[in-house]
N, C-alpha and C positions, 0 to 999 in steps of 0.2 A: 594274798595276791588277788589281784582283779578278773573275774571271771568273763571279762568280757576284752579281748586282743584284736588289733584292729592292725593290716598290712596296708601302708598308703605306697603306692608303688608307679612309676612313670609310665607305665606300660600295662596292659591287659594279663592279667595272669593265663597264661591259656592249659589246655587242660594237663599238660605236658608239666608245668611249671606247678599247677594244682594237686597232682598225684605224688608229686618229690614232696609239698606240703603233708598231704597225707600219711606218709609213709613215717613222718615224727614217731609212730610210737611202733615201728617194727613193724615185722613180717605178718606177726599174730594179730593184728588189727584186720576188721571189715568195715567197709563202705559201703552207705545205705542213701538213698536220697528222696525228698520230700517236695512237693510242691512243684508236682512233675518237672523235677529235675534243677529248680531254683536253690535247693539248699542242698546238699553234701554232709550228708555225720561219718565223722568218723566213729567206728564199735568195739566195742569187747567183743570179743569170740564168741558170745552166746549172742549177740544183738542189743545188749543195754548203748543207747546213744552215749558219745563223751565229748565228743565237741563239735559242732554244726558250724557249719561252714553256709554263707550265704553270698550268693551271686553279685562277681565283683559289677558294682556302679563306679560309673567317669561322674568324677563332681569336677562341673565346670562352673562353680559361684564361687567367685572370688572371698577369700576370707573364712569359707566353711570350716575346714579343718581348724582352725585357728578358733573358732566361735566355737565349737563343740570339746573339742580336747583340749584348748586351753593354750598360754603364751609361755610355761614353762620349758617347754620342750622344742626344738629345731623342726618345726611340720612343713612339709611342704608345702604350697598352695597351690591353686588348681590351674591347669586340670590335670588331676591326678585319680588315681584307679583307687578307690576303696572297699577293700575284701575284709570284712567280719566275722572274727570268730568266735563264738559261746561255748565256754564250756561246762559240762555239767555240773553243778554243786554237791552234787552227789559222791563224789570219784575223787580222794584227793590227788589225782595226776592229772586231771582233765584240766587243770589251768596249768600245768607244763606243760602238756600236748598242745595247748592253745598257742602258749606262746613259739611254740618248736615250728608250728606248722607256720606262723608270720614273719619267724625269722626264718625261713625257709624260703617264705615265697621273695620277703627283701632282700636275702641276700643276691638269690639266682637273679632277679630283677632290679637290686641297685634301688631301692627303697627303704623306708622306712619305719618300724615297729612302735605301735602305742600301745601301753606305755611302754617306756622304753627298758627295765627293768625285768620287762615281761621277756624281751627277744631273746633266742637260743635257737640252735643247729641240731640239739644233741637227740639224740633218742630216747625218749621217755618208758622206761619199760612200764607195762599194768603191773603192779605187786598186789592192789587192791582186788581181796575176794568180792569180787562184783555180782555172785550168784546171794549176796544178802541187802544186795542193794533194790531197792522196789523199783520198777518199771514205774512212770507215770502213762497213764490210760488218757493222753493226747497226742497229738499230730504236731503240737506248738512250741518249738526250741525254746524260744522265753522263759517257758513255765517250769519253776523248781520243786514247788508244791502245790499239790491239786488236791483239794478235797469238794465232798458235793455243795458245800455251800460256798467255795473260795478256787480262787487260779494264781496263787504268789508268784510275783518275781523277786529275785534280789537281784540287785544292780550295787555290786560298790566299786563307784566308780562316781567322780567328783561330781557329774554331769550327767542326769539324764538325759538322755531328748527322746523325740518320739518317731524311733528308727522304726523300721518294716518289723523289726520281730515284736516289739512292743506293738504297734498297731494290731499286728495280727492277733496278739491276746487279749488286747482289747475289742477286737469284732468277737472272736468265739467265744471269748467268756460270758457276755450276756445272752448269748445264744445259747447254752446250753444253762442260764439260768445260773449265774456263779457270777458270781464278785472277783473285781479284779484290784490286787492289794500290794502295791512295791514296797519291797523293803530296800531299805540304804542306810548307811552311819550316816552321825548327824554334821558331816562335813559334806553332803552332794545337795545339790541344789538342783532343784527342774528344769527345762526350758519350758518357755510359755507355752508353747502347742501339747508340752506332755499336761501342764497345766490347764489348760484350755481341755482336753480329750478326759481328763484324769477325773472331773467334776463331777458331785455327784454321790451321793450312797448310795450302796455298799462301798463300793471302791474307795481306797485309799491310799496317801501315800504314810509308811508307816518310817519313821525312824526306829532305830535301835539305839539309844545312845546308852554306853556302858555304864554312866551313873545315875542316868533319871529312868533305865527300863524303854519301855515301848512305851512311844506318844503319833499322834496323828500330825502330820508336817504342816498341815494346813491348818487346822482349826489349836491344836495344844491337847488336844483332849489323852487325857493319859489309858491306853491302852493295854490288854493282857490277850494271849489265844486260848480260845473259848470255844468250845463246843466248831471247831475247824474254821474258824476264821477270827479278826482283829477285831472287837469289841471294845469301848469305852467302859473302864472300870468308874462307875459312881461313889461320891461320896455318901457319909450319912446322912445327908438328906433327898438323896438319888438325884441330886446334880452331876454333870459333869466335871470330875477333876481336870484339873490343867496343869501339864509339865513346867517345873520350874524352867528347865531348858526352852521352853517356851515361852521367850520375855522379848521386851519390846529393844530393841539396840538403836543405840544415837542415830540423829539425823545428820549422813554424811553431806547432807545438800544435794544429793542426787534426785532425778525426777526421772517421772515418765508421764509422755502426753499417753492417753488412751482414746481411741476413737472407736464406735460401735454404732456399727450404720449398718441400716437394710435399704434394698435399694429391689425394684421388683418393674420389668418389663416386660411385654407382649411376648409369644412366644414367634421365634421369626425363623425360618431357614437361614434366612445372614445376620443372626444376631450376636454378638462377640462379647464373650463373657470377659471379665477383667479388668475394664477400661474403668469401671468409678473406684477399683481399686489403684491403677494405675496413676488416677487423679488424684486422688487422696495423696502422695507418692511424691510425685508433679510438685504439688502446691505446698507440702510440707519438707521435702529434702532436696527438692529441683530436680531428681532426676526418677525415670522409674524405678520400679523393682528390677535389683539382680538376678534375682532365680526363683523356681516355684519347683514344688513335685509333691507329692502326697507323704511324705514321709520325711527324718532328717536322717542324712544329713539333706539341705537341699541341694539338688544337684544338675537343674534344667535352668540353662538360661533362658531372662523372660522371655515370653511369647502368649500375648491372647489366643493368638490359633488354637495353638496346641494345647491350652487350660481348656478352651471348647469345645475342642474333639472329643478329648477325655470325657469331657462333662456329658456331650452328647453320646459317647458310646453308654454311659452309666444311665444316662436317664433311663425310666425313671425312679429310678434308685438316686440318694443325695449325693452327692460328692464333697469331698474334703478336703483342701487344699491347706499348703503352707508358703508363703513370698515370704524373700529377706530383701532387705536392702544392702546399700554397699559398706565396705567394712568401715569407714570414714564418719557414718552414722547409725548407730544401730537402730534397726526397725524391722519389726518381723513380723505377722500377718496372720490370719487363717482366715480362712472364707469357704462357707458351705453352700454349696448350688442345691436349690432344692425348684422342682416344680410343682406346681400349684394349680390351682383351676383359674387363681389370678392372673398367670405368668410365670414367668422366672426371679426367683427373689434369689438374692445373694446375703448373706449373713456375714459382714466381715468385721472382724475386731484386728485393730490396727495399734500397735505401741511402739513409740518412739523414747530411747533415753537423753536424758541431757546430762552435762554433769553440772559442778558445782559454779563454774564459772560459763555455762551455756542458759541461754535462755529461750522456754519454748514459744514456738508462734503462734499464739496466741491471736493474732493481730491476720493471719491466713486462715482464720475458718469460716468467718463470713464470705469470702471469697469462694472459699472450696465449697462451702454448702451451695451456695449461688448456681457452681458448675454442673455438682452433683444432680440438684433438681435439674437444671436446665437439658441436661446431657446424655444420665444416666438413671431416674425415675429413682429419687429418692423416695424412700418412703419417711424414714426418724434416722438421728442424727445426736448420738448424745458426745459430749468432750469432757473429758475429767483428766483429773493431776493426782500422781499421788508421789509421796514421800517413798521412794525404792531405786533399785541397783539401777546404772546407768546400761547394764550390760544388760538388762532386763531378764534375769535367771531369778528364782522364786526360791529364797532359803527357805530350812526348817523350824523358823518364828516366827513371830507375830510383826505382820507389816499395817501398816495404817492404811484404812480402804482409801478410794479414787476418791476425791472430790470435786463435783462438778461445775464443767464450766460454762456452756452453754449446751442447749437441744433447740432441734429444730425441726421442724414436721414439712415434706415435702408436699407441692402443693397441689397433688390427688388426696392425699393427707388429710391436709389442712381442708381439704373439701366437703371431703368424706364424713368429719367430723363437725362440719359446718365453719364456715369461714367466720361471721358474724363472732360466735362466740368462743373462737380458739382464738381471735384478734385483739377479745376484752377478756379473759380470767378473769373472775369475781378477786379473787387473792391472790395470784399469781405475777408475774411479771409481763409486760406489756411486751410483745414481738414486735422486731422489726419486719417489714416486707420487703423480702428478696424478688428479683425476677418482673414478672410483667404484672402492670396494677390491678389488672382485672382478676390472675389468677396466679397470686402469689405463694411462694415459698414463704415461712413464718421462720425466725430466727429470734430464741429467747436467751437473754444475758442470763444466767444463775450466780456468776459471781467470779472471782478471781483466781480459784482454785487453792486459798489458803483457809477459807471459811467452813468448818463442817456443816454449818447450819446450811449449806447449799442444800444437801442433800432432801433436808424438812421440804425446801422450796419447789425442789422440783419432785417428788413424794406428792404434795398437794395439786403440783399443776399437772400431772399424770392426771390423778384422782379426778379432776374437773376435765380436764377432756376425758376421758373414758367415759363419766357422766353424759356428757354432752353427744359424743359417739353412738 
């Protein structure tokens, strides 16, 4: 059963309707709470956590519940109250209590139980001797196993995304110097933003699949646990192996555009963070972003204000963001606000699916780059395609990288790096000039997004500006 139970419900659980959730596993349980007062565990008697409970959010992004749990099931869509519950891996009752507590809170409240399998009423008694079960020595519901060099989750469950508990063990884990490593059967797949945060060694996402063992979901590399964390077993000649589960699957014709743009502005008392993200948005789906929040599900309808406040309450520390778009097109976002001694730069990666019989706009980025410098102080601009899911979730195989389709250097950029010679490449491709003559935006063709050799192309025209820079 899936360790993770999820209450979608019309109304606010209040704490009244929250304690009847609690009481799932009898009298003999204690309640503890963390994150001054954000999370709720329900206990053993002695204090061992069994299932954490996290403060219900209103998801008002059309389509959310549907993108994350999937089309199988009757979900409601928004806006709707979303209560999560983790239960411990440890405890085999703690995914009955999980479930007891969501069907608990749906029933009283006329909602809904994910999965649906999971939902019950009944009383879970503790039978498990829980005084041989080891405490972990963190504060972080996510985490199943902790050692000094690792912070494991297991997630099985179809879909990860990169909820608040996940985040949260992704900030503390490199903070106390530990690697953070999910485990999932080789049937869950990522969302882009766990992908997006996930990057990176140590960190991993690790399959288990019962007939090839442990392998790395990203890369194939066949893995064993070693000395307290997920290490790649090499072959005889200290290469890495790769999981046969690990092979390349048909092209369904599905696509995805990818956009990777910095954009970096003055720092200003009314300066409105969002908007060359909102552009991008505009000019490739017509309309803006549905929702944003730091975590999924997403659950804040748009608003640059309030992406700005946040930003501005954090400076300056980075911030992290997530935008979807509407269910009609999928396109999901991240963008990191970081300040600088240049300004404000935004880091956003931007991916839109198409399916087999859509075709992306290709023919909209000269446009949007246009906007972006003119508007929003681009800095670079790269567009690639690659052969992947329409729904843009990230299986446990081997996917064929982006290839690109044009870059473009914004025209502080282009300045910076000398106008004269980012306008001639020795070997590169000739830019077009965007914007005003005198001090133009640069926009390079690389190709059509079916050529790998793109990649050589813009590889060398990197190389020759940076020389020139």
């Amino acid at each position: 059963m899936t360790k993770d139970v999820i209450a979608l419900t019309p109304k606010m659980p209040d704490l009244r309707t929250l304690l009847a959730g609690l009481y799932a596993g009898g009298p003999d349980l204690g309640v503890n709470t963390l994150a001054d007062g954000a999370v709720i565990q329900l206990c053993a008697p002695d204090g061992r956590p069994l299932v954490s409970v996290e403060a219900p959010i209103l998801v008002q992004v059309p389509g959310e519940t549907t993108r994350l749990l999937g089309t199988d099931t009757d979900l409601p869509d928004s806006p709707v109250w979303w209560t999560g519950a983790r239960a411990s891996t440890a405890v085999a009752e703690a995914g009955r209590l999980a479930g007891s507590f969501a069907g608990r809170l749906a029933t009283v409240l006329g909602g809904t139980v994910w999965p649906p399998e999971a939902a019950t009423t009944d009383v879970v008694p503790l039978d498990t001797d829980v005084s041989a079960v080891p405490v972990l020595a963190t504060g972080t519901p996510a985490v199943d196993v902790l050692t000094a060099a690792t912070a494991v989750v297991i997630q099985d469950r179809p879909l990860v995304a990169m909820t608040s508990w996940l985040s949260d063990a992704l900030r503390t884990a490199p903070a106390a110097d530990r690697a953070l490593q999910i485990v999932t059967p080789p049937t869950a797949r990522l969302t882009l933003p766990t992908r997006t945060a996930l990057h990176g060694l140590p960190n991993r996402w690790v399959v288990q699949d019962p007939e090839h063992g442990y392998y790395d979901g990203l890369s194939g590399a066949v893995l064993h646990w070693k000395h307290g964390t997920f290490t790649p077993i090499p072959d005889a000649k200290g290469a890495t192996r790769v999981a046969e589960a690990f092979t390349v699957t048909p092209d369904n014709r599905e696509r995805q555009l990818i956009l990777t743009l910095r954009t970096r502005q003055l720092i200003d008392e009314d300066l409105t963070l969002g908007h060359a993200l909102e552009t991008a948005f505009q000019h490739l789906t017509g309309t803006p972003p549905a929702g944003w929040s730091t975590a999924e599900p997403v659950n804040l309808p748009w608003s640059t204000r309030e992406l700005t406040d946040l930003a501005r309450a954090r400076a300056p520390r980075p911030t992290w963001l997530i935008a979807v778009g509407h269910p009609d097109r999928p396109a999901l976002a991240t963008v990191r606000v970081l300040r600088t001694p240049a300004g404000v730069e935004e880091d956003i990666t931007l991916a839109l699916g198409y399916g087999r019989d859509e075709a992306p706009p290709l023919d909209a980025i000269e446009e949007l780059t246009a906007a972006l410098d003119a508007q929003h102080g681009l800095v670079t601009l790269l567009t690639s395609l690659r052969a992947a899911r329409r729904d843009l979730t990230i299986p446990p195989h081997l996917e064929a990288p982006p290839i690109p389709v044009t870059f473009a250097l914004g025209r502080d950029e282009a300045a910076r790096i000398g106008l004269a010679h980012a306008q001639h490449p020795p070997l590169g491709p000739v830019p077009k000039r965007l914007g005003h003559p005198a001090e133009p935006a640069l926009h390079y063709l690389l190709g059509d997004g079916t050529d790998p050799h793109a990649w050589s192309t813009f590889q060398q025209l990197r190389q020759q500006l940076r020389q020139e820079a």
